[in-house]
Backbone and ligand atoms as CSV (ligand in chain L), in Angstrom:
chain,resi,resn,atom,element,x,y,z
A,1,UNK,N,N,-13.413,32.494,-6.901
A,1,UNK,CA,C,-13.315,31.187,-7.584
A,1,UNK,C,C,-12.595,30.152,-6.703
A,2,UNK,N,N,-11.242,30.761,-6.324
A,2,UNK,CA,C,-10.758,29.566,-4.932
A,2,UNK,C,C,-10.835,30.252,-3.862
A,3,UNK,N,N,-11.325,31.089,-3.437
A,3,UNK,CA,C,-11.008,31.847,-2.338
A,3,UNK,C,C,-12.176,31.455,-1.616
A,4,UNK,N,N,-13.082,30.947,-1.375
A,4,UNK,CA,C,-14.317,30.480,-0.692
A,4,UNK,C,C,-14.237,29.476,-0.426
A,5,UNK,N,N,-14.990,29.204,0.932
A,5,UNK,CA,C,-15.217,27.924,1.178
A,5,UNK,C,C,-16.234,27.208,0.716
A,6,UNK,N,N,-15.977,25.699,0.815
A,6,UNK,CA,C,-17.582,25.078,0.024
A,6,UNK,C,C,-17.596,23.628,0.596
A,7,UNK,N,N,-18.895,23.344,0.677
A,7,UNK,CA,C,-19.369,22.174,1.076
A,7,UNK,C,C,-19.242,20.835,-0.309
A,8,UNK,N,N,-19.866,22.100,-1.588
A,8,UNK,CA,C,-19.558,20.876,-2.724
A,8,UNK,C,C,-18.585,21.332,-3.364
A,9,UNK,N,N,-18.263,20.129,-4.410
A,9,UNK,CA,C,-17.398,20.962,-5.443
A,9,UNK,C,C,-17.233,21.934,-6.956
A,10,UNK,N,N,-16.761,22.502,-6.714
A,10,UNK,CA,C,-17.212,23.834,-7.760
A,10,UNK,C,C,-16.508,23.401,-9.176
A,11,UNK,N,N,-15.743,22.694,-9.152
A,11,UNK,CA,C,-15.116,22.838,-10.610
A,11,UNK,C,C,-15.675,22.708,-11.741
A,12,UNK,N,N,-15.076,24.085,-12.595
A,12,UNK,CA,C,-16.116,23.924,-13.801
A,12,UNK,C,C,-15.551,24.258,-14.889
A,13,UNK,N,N,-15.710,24.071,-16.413
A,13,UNK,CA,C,-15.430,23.996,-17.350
A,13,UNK,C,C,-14.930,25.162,-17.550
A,14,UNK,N,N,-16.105,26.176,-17.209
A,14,UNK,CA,C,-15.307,27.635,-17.408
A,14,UNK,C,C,-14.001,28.339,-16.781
A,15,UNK,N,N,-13.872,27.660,-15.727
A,15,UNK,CA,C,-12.024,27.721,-15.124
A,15,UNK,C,C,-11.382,27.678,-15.817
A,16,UNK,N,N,-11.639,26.754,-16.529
A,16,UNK,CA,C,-10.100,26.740,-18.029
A,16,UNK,C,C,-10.160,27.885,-18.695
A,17,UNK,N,N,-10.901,28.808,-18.694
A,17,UNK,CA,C,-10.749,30.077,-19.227
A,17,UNK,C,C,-10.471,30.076,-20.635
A,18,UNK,N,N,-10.530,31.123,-21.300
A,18,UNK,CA,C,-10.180,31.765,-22.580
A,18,UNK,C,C,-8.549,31.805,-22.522
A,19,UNK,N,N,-8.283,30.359,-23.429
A,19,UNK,CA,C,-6.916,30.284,-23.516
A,19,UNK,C,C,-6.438,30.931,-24.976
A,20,UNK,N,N,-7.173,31.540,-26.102
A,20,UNK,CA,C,-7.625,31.901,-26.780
A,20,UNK,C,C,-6.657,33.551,-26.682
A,21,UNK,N,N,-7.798,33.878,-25.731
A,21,UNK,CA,C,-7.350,35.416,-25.541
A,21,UNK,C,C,-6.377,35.298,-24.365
A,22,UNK,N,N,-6.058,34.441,-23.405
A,22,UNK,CA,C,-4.962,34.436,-22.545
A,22,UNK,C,C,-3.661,34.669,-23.090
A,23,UNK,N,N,-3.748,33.251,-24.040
A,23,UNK,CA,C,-1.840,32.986,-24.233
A,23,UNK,C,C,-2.357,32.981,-26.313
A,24,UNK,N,N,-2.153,34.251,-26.557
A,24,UNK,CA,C,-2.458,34.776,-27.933
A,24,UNK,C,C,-1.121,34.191,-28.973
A,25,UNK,N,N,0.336,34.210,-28.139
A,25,UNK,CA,C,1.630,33.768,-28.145
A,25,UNK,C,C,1.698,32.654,-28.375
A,26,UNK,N,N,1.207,31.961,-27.124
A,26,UNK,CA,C,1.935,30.902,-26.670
A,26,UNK,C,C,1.045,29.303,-26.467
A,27,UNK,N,N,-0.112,30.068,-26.888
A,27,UNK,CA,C,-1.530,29.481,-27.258
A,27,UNK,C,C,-1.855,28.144,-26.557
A,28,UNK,N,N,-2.522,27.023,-26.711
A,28,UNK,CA,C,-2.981,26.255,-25.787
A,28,UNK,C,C,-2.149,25.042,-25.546
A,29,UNK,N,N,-0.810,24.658,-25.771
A,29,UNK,CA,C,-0.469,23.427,-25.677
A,29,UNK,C,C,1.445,23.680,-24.412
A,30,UNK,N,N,1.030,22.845,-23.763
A,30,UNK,CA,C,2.306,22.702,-22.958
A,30,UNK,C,C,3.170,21.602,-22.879
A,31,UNK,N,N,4.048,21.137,-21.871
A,31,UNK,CA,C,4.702,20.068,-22.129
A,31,UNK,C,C,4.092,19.255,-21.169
A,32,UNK,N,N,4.551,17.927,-21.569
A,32,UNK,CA,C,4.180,16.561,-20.745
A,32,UNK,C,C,5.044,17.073,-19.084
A,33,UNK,N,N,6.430,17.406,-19.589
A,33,UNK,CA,C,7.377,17.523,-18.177
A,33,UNK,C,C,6.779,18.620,-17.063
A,34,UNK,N,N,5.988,19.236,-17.280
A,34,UNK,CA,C,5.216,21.008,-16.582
A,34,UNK,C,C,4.347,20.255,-16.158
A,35,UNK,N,N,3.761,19.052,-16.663
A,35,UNK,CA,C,2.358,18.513,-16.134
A,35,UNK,C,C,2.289,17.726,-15.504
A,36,UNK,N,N,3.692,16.901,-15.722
A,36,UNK,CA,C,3.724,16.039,-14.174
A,36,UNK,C,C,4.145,17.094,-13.448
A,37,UNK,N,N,4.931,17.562,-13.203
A,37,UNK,CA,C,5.752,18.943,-12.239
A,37,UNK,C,C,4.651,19.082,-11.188
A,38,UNK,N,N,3.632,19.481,-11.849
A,38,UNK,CA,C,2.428,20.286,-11.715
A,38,UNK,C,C,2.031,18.944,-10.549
A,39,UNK,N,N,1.635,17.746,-11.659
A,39,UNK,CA,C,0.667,16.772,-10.629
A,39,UNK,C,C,1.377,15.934,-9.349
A,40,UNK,N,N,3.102,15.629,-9.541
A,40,UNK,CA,C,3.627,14.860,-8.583
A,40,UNK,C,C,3.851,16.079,-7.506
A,41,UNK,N,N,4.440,17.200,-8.356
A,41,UNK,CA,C,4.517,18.115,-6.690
A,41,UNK,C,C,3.247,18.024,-5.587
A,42,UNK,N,N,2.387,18.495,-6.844
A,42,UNK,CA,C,0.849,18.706,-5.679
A,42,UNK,C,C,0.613,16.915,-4.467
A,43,UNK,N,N,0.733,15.710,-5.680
A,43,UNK,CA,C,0.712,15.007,-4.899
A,43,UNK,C,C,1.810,14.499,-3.944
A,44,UNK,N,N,2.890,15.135,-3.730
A,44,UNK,CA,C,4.158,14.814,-2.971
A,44,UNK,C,C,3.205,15.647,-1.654
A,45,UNK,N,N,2.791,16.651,-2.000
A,45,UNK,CA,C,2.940,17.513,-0.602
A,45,UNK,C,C,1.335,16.801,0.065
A,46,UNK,N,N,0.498,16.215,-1.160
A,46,UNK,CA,C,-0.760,15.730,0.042
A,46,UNK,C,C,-0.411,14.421,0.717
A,47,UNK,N,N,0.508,13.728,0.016
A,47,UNK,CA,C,1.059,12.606,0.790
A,47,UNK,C,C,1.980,12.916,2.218
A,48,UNK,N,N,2.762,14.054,2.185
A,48,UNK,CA,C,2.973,14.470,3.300
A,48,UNK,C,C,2.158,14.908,4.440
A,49,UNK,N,N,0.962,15.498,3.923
A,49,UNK,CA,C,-0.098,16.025,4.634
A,49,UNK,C,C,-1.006,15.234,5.366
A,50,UNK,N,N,-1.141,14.257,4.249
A,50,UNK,CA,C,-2.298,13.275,4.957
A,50,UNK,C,C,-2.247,11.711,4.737
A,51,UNK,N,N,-1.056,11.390,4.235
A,51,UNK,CA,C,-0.843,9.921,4.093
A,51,UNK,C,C,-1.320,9.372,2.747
A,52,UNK,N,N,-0.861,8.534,2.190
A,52,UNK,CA,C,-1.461,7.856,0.800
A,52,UNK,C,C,-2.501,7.538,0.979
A,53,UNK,N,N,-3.059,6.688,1.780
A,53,UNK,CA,C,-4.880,6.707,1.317
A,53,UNK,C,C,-5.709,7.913,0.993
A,54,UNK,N,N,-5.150,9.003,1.646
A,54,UNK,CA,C,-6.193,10.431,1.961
A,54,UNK,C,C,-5.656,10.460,0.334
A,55,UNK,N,N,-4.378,10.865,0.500
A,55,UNK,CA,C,-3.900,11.509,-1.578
A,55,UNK,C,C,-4.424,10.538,-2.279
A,56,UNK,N,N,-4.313,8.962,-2.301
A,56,UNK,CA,C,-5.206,8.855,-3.648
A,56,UNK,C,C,-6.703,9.172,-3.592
A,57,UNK,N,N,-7.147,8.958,-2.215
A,57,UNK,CA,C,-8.439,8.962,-2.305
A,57,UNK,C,C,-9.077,10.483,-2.888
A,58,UNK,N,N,-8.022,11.490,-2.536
A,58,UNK,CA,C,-8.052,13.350,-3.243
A,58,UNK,C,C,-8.421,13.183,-4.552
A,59,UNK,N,N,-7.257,12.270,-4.829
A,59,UNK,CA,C,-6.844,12.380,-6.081
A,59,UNK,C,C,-7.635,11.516,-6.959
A,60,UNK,N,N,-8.028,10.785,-6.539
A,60,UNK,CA,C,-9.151,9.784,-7.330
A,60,UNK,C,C,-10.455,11.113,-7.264
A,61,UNK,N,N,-10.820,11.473,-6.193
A,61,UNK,CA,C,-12.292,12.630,-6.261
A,61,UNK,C,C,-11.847,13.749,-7.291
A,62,UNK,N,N,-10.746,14.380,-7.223
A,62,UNK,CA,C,-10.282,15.565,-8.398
A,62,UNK,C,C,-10.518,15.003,-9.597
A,63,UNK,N,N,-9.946,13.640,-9.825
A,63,UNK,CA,C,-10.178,12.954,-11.417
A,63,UNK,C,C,-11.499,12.945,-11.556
A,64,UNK,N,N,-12.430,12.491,-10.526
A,64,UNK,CA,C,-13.253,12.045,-10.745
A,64,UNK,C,C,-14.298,13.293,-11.478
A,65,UNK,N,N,-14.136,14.462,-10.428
A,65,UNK,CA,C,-15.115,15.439,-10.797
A,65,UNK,C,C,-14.404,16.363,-12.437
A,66,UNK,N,N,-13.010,15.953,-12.473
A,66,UNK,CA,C,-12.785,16.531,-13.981
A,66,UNK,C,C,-13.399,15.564,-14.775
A,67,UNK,N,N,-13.321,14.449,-14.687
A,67,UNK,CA,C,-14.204,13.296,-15.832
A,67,UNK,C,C,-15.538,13.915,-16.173
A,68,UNK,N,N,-16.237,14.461,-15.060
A,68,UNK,CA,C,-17.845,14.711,-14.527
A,68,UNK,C,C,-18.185,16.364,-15.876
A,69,UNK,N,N,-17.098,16.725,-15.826
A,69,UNK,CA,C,-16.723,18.216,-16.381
A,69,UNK,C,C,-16.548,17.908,-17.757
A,70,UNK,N,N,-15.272,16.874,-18.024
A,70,UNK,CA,C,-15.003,16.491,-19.397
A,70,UNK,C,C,-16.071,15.671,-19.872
A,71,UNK,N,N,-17.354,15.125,-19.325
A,71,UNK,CA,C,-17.896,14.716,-20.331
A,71,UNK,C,C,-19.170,15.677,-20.511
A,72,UNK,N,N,-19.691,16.262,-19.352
A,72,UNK,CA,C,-20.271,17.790,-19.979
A,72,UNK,C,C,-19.829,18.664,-20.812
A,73,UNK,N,N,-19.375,18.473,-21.082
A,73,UNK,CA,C,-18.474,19.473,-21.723
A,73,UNK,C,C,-17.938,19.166,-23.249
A,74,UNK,N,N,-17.702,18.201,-23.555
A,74,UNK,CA,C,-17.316,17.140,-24.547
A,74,UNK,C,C,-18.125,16.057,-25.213
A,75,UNK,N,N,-18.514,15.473,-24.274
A,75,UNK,CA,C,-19.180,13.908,-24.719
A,75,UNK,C,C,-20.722,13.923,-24.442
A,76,UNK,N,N,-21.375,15.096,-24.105
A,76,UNK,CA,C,-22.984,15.308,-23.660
A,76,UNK,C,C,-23.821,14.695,-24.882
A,77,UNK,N,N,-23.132,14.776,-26.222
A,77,UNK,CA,C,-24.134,14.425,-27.146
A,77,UNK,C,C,-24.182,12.851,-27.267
A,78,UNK,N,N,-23.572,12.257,-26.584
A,78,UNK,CA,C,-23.117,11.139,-27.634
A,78,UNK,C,C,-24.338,9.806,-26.402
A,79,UNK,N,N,-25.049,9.452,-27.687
A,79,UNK,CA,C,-26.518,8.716,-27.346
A,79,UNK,C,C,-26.274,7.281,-26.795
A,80,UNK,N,N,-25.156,6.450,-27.553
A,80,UNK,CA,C,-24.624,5.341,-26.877
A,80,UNK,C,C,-23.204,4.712,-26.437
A,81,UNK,N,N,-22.908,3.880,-25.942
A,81,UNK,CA,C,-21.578,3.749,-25.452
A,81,UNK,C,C,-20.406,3.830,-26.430
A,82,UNK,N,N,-20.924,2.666,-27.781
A,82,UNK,CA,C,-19.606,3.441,-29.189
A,82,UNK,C,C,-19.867,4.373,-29.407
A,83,UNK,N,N,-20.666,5.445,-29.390
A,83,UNK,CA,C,-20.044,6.789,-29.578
A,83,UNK,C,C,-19.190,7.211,-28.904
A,84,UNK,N,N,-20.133,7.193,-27.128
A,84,UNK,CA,C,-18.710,7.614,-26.203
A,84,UNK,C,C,-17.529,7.005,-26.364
A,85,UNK,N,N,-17.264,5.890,-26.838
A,85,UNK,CA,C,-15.708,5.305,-26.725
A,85,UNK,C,C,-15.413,6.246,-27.974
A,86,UNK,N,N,-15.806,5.949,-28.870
A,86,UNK,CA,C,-15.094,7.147,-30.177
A,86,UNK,C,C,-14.935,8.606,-29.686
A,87,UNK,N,N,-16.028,8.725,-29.135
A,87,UNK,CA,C,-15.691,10.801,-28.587
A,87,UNK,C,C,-14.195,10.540,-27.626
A,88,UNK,N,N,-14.459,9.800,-26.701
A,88,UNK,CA,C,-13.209,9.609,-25.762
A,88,UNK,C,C,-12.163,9.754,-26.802
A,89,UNK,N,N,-11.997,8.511,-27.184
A,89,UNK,CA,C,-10.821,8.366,-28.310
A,89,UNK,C,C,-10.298,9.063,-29.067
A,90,UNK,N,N,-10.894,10.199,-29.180
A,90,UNK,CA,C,-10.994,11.107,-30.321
A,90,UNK,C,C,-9.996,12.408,-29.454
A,91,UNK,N,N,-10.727,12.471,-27.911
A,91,UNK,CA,C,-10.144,13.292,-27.222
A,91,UNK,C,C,-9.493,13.233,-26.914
A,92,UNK,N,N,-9.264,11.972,-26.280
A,92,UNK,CA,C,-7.742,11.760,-25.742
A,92,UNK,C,C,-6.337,11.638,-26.791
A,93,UNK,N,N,-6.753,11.521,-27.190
A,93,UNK,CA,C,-6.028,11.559,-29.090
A,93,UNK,C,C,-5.442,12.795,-28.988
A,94,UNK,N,N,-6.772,13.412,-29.033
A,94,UNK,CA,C,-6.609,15.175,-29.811
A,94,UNK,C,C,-5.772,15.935,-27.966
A,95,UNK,N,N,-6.322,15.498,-27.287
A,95,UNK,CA,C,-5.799,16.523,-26.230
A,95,UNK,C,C,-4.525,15.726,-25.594
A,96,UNK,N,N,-3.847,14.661,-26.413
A,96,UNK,CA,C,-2.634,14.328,-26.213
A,96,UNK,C,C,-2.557,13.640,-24.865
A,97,UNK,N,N,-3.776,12.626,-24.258
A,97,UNK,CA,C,-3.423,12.401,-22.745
A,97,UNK,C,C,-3.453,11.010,-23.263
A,98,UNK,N,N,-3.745,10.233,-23.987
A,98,UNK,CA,C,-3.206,8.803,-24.214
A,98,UNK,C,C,-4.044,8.015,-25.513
A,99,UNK,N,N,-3.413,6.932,-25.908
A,99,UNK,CA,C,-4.191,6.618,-27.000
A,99,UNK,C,C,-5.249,5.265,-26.036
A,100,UNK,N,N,-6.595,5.827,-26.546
A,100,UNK,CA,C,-7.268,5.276,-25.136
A,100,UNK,C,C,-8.309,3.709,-25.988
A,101,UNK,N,N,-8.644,2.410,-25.265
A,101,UNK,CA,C,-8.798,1.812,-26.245
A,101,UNK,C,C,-9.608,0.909,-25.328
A,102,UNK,N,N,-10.967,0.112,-26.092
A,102,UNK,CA,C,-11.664,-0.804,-24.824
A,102,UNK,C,C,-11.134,-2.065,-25.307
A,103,UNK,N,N,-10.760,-3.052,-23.906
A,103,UNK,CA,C,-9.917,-4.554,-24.050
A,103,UNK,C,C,-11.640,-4.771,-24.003
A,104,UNK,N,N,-12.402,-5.190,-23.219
A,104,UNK,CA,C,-13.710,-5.835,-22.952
A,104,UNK,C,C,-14.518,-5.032,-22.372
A,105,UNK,N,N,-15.890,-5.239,-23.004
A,105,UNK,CA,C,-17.192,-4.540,-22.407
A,105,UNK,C,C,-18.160,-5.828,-22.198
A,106,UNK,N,N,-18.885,-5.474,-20.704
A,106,UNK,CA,C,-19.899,-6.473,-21.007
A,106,UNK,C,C,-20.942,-5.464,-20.264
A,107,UNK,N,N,-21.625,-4.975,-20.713
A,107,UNK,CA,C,-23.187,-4.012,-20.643
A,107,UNK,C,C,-23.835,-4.870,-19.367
A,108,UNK,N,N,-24.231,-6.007,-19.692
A,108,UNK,CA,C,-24.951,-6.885,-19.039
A,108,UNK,C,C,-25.071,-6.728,-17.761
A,109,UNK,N,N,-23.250,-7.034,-17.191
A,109,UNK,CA,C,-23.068,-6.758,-15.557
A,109,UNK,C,C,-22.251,-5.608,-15.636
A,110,UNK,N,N,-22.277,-4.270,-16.312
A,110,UNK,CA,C,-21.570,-3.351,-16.327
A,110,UNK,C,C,-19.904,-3.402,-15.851
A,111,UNK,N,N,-19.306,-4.389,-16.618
A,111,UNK,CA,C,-17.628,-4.242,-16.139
A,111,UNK,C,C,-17.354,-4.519,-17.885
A,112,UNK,N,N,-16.181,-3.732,-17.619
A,112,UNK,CA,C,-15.182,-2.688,-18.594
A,112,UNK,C,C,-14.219,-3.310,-18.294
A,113,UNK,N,N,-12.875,-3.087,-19.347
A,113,UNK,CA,C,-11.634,-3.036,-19.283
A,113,UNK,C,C,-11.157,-2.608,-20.163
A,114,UNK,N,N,-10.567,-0.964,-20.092
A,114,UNK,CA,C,-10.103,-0.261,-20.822
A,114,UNK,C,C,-8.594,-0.316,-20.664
A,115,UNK,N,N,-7.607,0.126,-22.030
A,115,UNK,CA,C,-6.434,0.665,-21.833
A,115,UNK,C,C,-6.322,2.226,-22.015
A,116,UNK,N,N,-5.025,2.774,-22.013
A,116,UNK,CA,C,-4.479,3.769,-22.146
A,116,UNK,C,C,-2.960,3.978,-22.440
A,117,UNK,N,N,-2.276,3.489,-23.606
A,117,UNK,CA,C,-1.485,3.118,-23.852
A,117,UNK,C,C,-0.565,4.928,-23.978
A,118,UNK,N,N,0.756,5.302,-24.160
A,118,UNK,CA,C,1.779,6.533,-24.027
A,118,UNK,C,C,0.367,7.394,-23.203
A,119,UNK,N,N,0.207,7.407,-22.120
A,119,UNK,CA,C,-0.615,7.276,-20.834
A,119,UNK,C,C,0.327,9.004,-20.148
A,120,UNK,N,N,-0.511,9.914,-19.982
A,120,UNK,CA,C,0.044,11.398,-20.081
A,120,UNK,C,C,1.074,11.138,-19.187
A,121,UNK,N,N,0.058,10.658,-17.543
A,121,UNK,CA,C,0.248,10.466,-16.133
A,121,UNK,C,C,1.988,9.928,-15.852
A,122,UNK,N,N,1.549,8.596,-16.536
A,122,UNK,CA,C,2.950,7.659,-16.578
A,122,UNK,C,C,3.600,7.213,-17.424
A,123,UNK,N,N,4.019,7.136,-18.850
A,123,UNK,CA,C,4.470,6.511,-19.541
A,123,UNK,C,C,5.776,7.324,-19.405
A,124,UNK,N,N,6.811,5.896,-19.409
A,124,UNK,CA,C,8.020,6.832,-18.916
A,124,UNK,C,C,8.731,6.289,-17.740
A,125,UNK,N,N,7.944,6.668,-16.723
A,125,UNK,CA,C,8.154,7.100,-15.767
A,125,UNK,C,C,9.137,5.824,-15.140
A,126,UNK,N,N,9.993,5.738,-13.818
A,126,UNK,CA,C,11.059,4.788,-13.625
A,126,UNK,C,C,9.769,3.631,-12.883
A,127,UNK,N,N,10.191,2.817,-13.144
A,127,UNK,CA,C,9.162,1.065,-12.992
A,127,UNK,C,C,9.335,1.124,-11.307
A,128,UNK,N,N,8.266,0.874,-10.199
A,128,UNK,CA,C,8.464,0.752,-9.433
A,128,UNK,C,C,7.584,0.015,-8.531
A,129,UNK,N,N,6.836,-0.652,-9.462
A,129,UNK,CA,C,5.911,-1.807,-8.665
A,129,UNK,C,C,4.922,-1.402,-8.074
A,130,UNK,N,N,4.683,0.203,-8.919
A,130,UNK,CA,C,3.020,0.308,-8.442
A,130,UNK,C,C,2.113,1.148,-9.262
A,131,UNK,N,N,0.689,0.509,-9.607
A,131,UNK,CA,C,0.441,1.486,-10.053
A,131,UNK,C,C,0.198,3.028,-9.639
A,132,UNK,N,N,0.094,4.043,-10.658
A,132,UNK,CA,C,-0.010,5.298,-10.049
A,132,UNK,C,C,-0.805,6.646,-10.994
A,133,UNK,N,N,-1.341,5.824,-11.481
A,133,UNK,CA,C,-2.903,6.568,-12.635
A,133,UNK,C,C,-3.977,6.855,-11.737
A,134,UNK,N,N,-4.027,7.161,-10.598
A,134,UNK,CA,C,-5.127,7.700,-9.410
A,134,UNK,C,C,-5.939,8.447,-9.860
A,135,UNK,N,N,-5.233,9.545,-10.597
A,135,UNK,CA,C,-6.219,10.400,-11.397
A,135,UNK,C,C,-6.950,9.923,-12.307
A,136,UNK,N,N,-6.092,9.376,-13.077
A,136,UNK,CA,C,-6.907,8.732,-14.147
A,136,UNK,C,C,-8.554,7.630,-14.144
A,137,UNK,N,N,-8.208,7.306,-12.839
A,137,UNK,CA,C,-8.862,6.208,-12.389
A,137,UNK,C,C,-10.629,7.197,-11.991
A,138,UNK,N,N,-10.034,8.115,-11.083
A,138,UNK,CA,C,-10.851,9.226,-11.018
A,138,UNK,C,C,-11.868,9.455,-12.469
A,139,UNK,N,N,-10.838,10.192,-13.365
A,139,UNK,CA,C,-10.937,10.526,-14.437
A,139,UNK,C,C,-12.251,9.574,-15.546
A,140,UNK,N,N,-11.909,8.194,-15.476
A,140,UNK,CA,C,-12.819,7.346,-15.548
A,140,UNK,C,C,-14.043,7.392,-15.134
A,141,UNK,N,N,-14.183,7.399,-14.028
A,141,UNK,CA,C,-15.170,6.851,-13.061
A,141,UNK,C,C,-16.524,8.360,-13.418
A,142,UNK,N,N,-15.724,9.576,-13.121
A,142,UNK,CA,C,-16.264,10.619,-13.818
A,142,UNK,C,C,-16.792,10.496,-15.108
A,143,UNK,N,N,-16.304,9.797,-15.847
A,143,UNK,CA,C,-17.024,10.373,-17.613
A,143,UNK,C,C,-18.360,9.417,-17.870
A,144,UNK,N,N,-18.270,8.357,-17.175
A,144,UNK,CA,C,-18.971,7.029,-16.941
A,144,UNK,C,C,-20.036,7.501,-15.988
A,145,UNK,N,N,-20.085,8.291,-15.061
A,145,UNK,CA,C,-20.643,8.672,-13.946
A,145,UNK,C,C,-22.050,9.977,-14.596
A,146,UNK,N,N,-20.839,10.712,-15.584
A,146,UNK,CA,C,-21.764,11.610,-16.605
A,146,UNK,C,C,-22.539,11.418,-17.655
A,147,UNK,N,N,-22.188,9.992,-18.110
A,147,UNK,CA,C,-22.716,9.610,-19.436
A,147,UNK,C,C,-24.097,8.215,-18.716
A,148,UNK,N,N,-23.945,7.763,-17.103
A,148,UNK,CA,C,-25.198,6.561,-16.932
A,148,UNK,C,C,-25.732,7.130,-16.091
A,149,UNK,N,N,-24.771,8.029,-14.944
A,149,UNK,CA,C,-25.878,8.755,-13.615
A,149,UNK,C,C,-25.398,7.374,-12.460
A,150,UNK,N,N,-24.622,6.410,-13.219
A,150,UNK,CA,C,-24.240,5.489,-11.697
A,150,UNK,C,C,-23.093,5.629,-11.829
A,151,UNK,N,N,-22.468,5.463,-10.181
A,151,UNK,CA,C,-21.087,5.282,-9.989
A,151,UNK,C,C,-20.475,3.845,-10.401
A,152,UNK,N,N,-19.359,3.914,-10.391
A,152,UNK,CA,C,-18.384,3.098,-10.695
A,152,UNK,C,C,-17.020,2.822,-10.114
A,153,UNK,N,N,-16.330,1.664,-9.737
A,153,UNK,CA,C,-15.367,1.659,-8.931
A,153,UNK,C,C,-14.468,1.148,-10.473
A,154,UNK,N,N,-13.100,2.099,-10.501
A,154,UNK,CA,C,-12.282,1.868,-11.476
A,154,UNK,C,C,-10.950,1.609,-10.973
A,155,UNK,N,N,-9.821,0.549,-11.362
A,155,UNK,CA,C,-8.713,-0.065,-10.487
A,155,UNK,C,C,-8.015,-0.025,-11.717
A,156,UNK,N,N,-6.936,0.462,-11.716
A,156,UNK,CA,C,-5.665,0.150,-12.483
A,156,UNK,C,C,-4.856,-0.820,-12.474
A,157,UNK,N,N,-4.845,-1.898,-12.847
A,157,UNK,CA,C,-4.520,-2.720,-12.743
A,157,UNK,C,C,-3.022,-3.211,-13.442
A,158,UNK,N,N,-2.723,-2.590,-14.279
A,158,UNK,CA,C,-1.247,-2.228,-15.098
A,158,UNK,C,C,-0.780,-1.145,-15.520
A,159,UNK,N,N,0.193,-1.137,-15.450
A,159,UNK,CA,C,0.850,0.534,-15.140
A,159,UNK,C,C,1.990,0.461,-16.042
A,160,UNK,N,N,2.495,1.767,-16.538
A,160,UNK,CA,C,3.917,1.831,-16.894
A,160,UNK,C,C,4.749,1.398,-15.471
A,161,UNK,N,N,4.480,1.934,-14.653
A,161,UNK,CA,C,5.181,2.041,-13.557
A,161,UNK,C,C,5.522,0.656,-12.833
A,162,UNK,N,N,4.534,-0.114,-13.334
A,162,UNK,CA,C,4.419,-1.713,-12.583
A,162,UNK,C,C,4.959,-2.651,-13.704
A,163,UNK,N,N,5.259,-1.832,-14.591
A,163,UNK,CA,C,6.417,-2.724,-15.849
A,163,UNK,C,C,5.978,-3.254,-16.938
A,164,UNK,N,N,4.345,-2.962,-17.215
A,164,UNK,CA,C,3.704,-3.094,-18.318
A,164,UNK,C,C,3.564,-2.545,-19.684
A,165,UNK,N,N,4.004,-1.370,-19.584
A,165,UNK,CA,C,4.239,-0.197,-20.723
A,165,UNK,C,C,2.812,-0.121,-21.267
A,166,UNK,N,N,1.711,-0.121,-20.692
A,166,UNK,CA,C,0.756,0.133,-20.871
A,166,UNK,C,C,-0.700,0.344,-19.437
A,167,UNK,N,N,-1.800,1.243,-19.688
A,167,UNK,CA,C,-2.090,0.935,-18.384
A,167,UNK,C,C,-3.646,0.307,-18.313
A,168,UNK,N,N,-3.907,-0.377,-17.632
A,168,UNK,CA,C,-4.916,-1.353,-17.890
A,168,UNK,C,C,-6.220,-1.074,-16.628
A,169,UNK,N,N,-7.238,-0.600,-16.874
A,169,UNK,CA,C,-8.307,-0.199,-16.145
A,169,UNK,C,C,-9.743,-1.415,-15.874
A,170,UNK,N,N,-9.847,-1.539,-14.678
A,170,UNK,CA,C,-10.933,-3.026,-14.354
A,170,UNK,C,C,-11.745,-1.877,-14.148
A,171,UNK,N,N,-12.824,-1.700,-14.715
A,171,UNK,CA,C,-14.382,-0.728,-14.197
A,171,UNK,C,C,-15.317,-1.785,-13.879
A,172,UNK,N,N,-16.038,-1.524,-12.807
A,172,UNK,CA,C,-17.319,-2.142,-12.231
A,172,UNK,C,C,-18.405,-1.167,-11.843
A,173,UNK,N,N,-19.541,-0.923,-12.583
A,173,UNK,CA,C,-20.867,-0.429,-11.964
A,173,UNK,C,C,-21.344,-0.996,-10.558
A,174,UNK,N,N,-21.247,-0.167,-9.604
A,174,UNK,CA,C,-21.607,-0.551,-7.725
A,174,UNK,C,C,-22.863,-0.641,-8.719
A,175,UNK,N,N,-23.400,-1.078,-8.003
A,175,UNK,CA,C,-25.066,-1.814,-7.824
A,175,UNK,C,C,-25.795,-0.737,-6.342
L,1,ZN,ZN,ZN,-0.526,4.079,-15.454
């Protein structure tokens, strides 16, 4: 499963495994503090490795292909865009990663502007004049990517971190 090399990327729904029969105890829910742990360590050490453009740019492709996963996986049924915003909403709700909400849609020229308000990634976190939802941005671009078949360039544009207490997403369909 990680032990191979690969040209594409493998990640898949079934990785998350049977949390079911895993943690029978301790069952499927963890803390917010384990999950940054989890995401700033990993990204402390690729920023050491390869500089901030390479880590967000990682880290934007990891979001991206979990978005690609979470909406196979989740949102496959849903026939038009208010559904998908309700399935989203519903999920991000239920799986505790933010209360997620659209500021503007315009179909026409495909640009979006979503929020994500107590935001898993950052809310909290000490204000420092930048945003830092990379994943998330990823994360986006993926569910959007699964639900039209076109890419999308997604920018965070307000952050907890940049002193907004909320985080604010510009989506554009590339042409
Ligand atoms: Zn943010």
């Amino acid at each position: 499963m990680f032990q191979e090399d690969r040209d594409e990327l493998q990640f898949d729904w079934c990785m998350i495994g049977d949390i079911g029969e895993g943690r029978p105890t301790l069952g499927p829910e963890t803390t917010v503090a384990i999950y940054r742990m989890m995401q700033f360590s990993l990204r402390d050490v690729l920023i050491k490795e390869y500089g901030v453009e390479s880590a967000d740019r990682l880290f934007f492709a990891a979001g991206k292909r979990a978005g690609i996963e979470l909406y196979r996986n989740n949102a496959a049924d849903c026939e038009t865009f208010d559904k998908l915003v309700t399935k989203l909403q519903q999920l991000f709700l239920g799986l505790k990663v933010g209360i997620f909400r659209v500021e503007g849609a315009n179909h026409k020229s495909g640009q979006y502007v979503f929020t994500m308000a107590e935001d898993l990634d950052c809310s909290g976190l000490p204000v420092s004049e930048e945003t830092v939802c990379t994943f998330d941005e990823g994360l986006i671009a993926g569910v959007l990517y699964g639900f039209t078949g076109k890419e999308f360039s997604v920018r965070e544009i307000d952050c907890w971190c940049s002193g907004e207490r909320i985080c604010r997403f510009e989506v554009k369909m590339l042409k």
